[in-house]
C-alpha positions as CSV (number, residue, x, y, z in Angstrom):
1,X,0.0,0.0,0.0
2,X,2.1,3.2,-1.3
3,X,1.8,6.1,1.1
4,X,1.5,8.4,-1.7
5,X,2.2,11.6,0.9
6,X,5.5,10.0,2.5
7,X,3.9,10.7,6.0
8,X,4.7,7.8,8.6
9,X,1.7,5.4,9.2
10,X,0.8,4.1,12.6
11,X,-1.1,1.2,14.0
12,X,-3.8,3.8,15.8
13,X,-4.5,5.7,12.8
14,X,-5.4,2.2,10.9
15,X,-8.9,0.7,11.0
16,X,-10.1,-2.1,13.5
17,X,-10.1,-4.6,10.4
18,X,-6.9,-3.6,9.3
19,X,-5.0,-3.8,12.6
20,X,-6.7,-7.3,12.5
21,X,-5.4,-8.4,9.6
22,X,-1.8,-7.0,10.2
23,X,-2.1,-8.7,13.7
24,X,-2.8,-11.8,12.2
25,X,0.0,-11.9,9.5
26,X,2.6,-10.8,12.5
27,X,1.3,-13.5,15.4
28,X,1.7,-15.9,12.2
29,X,5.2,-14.8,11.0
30,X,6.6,-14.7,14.8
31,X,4.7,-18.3,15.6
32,X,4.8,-20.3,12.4
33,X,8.1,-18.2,10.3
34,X,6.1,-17.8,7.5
35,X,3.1,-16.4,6.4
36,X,1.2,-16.5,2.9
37,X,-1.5,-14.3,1.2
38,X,-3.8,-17.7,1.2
39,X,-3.8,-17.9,4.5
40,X,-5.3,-14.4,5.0
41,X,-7.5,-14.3,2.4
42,X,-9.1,-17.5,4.0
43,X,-9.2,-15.9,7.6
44,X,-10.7,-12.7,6.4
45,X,-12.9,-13.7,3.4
46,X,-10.9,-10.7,1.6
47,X,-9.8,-10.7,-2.1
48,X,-6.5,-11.6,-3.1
49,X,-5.6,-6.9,-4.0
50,X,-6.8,-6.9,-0.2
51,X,-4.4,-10.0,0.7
52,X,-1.4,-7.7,-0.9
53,X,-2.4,-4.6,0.3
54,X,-2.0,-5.9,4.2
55,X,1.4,-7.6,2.9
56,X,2.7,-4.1,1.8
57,X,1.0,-1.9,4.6
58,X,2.9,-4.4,7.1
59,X,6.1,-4.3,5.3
60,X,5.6,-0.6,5.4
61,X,5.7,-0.2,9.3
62,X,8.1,-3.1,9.8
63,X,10.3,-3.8,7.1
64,X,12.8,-5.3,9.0
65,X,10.6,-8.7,10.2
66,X,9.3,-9.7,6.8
67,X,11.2,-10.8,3.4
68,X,9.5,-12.2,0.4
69,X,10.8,-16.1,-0.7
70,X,10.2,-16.2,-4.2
71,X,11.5,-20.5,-4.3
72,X,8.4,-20.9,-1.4
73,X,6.1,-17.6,-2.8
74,X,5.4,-17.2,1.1
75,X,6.6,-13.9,3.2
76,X,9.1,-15.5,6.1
77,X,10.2,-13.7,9.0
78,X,13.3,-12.1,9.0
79,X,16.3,-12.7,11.6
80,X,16.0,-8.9,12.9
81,X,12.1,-9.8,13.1
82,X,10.7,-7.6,16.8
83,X,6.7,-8.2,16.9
84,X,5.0,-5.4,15.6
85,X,2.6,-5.7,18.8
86,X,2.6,-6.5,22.0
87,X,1.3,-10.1,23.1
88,X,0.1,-11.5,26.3
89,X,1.3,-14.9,27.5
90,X,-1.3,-16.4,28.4
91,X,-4.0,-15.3,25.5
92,X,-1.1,-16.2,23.0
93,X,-1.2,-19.7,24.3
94,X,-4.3,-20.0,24.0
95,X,-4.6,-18.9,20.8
96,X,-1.5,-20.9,19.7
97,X,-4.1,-23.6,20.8
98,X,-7.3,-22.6,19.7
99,X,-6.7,-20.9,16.4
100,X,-4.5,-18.4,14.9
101,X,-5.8,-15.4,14.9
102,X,-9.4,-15.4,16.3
103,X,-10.4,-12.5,18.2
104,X,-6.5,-12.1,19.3
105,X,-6.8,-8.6,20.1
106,X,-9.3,-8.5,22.1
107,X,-11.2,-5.7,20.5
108,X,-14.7,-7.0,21.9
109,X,-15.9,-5.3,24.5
110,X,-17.6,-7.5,27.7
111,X,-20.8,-7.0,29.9
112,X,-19.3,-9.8,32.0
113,X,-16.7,-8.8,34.7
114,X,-14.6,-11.8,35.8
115,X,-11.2,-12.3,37.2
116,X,-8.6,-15.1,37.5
117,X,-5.8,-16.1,39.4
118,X,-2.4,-15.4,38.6
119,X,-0.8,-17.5,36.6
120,X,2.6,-17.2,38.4
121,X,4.3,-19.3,35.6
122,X,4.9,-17.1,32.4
123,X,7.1,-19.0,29.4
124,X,9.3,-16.4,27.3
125,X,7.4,-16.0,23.9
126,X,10.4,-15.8,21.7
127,X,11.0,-19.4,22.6
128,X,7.4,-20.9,22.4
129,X,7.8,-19.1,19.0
130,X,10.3,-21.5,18.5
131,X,8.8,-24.4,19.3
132,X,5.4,-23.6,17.6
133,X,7.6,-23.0,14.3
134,X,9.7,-26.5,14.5
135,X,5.3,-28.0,14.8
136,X,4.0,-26.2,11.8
137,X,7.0,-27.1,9.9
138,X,7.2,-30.6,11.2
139,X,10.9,-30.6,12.1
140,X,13.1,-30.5,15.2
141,X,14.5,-28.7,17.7
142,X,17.4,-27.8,19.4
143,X,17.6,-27.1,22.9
144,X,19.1,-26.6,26.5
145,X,16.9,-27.5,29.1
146,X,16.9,-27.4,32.7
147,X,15.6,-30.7,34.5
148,X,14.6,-31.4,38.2
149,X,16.3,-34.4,38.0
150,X,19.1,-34.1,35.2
151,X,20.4,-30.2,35.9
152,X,21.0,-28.6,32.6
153,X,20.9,-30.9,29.1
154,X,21.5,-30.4,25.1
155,X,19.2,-32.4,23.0
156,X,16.8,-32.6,20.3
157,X,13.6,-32.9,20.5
158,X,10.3,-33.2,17.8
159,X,7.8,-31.2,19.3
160,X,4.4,-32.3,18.6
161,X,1.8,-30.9,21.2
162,X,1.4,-28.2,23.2
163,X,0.0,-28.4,26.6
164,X,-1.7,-26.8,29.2
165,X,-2.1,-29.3,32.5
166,X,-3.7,-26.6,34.9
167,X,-1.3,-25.7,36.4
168,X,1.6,-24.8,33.8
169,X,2.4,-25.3,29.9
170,X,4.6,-27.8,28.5
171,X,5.2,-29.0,24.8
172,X,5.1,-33.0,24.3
173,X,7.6,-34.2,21.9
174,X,9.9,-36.9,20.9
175,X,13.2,-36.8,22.7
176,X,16.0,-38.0,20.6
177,X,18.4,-39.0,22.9
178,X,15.9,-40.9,25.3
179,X,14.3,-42.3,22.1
180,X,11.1,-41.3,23.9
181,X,8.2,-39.6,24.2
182,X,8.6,-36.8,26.6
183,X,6.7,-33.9,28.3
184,X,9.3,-30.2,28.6
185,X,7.9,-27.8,30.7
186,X,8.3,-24.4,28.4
187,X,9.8,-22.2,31.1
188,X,12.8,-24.6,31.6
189,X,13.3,-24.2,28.0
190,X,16.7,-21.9,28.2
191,X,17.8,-21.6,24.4
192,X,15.9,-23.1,21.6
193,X,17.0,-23.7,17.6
194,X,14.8,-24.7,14.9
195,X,16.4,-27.3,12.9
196,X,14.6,-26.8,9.7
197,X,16.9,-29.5,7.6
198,X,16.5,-32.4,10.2
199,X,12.9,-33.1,9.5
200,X,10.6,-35.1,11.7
201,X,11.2,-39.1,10.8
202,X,7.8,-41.2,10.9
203,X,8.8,-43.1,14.4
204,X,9.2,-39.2,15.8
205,X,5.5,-38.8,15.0
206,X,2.3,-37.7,16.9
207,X,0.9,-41.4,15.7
208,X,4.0,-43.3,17.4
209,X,3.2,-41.3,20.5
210,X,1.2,-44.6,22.5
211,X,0.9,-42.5,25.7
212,X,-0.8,-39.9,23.7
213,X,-2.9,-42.1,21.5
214,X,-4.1,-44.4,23.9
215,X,-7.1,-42.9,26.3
216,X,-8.1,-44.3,29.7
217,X,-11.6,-43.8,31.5
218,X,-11.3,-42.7,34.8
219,X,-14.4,-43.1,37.6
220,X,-14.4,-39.6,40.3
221,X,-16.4,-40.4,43.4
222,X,-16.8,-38.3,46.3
223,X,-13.9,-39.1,48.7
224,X,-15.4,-41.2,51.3
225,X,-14.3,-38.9,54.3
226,X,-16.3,-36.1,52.7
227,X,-19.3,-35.3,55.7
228,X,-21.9,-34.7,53.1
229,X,-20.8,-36.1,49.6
230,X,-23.9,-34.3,47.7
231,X,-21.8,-30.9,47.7
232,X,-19.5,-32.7,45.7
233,X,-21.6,-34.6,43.4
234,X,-23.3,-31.0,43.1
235,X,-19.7,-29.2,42.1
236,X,-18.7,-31.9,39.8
237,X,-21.8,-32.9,38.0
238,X,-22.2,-36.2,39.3
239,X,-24.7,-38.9,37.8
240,X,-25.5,-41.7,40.3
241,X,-22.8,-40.5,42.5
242,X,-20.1,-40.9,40.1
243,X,-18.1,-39.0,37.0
244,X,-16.5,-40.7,34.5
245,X,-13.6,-38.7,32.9
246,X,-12.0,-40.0,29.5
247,X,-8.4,-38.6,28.5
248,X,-5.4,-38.8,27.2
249,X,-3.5,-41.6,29.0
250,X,-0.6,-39.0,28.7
251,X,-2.5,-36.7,30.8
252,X,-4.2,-38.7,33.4
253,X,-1.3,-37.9,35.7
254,X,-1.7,-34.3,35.6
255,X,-5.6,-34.6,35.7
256,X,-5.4,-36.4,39.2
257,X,-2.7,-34.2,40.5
258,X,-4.9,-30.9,39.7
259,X,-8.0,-32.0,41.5
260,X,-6.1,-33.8,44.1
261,X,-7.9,-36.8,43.9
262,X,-6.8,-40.0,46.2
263,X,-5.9,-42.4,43.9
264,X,-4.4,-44.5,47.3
265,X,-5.7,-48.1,47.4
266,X,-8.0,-47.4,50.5
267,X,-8.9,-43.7,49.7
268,X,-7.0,-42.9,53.4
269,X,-5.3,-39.7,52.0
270,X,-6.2,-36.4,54.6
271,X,-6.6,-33.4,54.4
272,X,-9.2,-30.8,53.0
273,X,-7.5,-30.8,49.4
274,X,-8.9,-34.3,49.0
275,X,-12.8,-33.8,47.8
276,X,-12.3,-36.6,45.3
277,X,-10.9,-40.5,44.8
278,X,-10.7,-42.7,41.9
279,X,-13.0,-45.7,41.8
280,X,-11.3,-47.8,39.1
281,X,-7.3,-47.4,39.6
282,X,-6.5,-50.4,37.7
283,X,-7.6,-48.0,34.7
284,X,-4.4,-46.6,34.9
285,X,-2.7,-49.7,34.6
286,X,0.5,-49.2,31.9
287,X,0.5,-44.8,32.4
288,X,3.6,-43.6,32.7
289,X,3.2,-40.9,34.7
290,X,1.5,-41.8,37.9
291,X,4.0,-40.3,40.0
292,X,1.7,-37.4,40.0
293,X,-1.5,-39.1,41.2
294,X,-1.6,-38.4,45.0
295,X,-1.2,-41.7,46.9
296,X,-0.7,-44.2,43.8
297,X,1.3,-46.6,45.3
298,X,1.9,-48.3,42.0
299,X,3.7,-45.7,39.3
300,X,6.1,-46.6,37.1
301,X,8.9,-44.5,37.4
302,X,9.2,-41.9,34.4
């Protein structure tokens, strides 16, 4: 879009649509490295002029994070790329998980007040960038990572997943020098490479993940020392006394461990935290990561 009077343009002086659209095609570029005029014009319902228009007009007031790749015909971020506007951690990840691009400004205005705990956990965006690149473009990553158990560590992973277990994010990938399937919590993520020319092999795949494709149905009763059980039937949406939860068998651990439920053999775990227990533990016979369920005598070490 020529600025045919030569006088700077800035974000506030553009439309609500526009800002939109030049939103979308920077949260894009920073997340995925590369953005295209398809992509836009499907988002938007605009015409391909519009589509080239926004290109230009972004270009414009950041020349230095976008360069046009004539071999792929799609714009790709440039190494001195610095997001054009400001993000919010949590809202990116959600968005990163729930669609690029819709309603990520927050432009809507809301009737509704409501408020939320803070999150006291905040992963550096520049590095979930990263990681949300080496996904889209099914490759892998390089990292050092910081461990509970191993101190610091250089590997490579294939990142397939992101997560969000309650209580923090966390990417699930292939770990290439465990030859596993692994969970890395994002803010132990110190320094992060995308490896664009080792590509993801079919063994490093979502589909060879057997933790994430296999699902286990867990039954939630009221914990028995609970004085009168209704409340909880009542906060949980209990039929006949009893929910039944389906999941991820990757994420059954981090399920239990959230609503502290006692998963212990004679549901003798104490304490106020303890509102639920699990009425079918040999359900969770073969997950890996039990040594999060409060009082599962069984886990298998991870």
């Amino acid at each position: 879009m020529p600025n045919a009077s030569h006088q700077p343009i800035s974000l506030a002086s553009l439309s609500t649509p526009q800002r939109e659209r030049l939103a979308h095609i920077d949260f894009t570029l920073m997340f995925k490295g590369e953005a295209g005029r398809g992509d836009l014009m499907e988002r938007f319902a605009i015409a391909p002029t519009q589509a080239t228009k926004d290109f230009a007009l972004y270009h414009e007031l950041a020349p230095a994070n976008i360069v046009y790749d004539k071999s792929k015909r799609l714009h790709v971020r440039a190494r001195s790329f610095t997001p054009l506007f400001d993000y919010d951690t949590t809202r990116t990840l959600a968005t990163l998980c729930q669609g690029h691009g819709d309603g990520f400004l927050g432009t809507l205005p809301t009737s509704v007040c409501c408020e939320m705990a803070d999150q006291l956990n905040q992963p550096d965006l520049v590095l979930v960038a990263a990681v949300s690149e080496a996904m889209h473009k099914s490759c892998a990553l390089s990292i050092r990572y910081v461990s509970l158990s191993s101190g610091e560590t250089e590997r490579e992973i294939v990142p397939h997943t992101l997560v969000d277990n309650g209580l923090r994010w966390h990417v699930r990938a292939f770990d290439r020098h465990s030859g596993e399937f692994r969970d890395f919590v994002l803010t132990r993520l110190l320094t992060v490479s995308v490896l664009e020319q080792s590509a993801a092999q079919e063994h490093e795949s979502l589909l060879h993940d057997r933790q994430w494709n296999r699902f286990v149905e867990l039954e939630l009763v009221p914990h028995p020392g609970i004085r009168h059980p209704q409340a909880i039937e009542r906060d949980y949406g209990m039929q006949q006394g009893k929910l039944t939860v389906e999941l991820r068998a990757a994420l059954a651990g981090y399920l239990l461990r959230r609503w502290n439920v006692d998963c212990s053999s004679d549901h003798s775990l104490q304490g106020a935290e303890y509102q639920l227990a699990l009425a079918n533990a040999p359900a969770l016979y073969g997950v890996k990561n039990l040594q999060l369920a409060p009082g599962y005598d069984q886990a298998e070490p991870v």
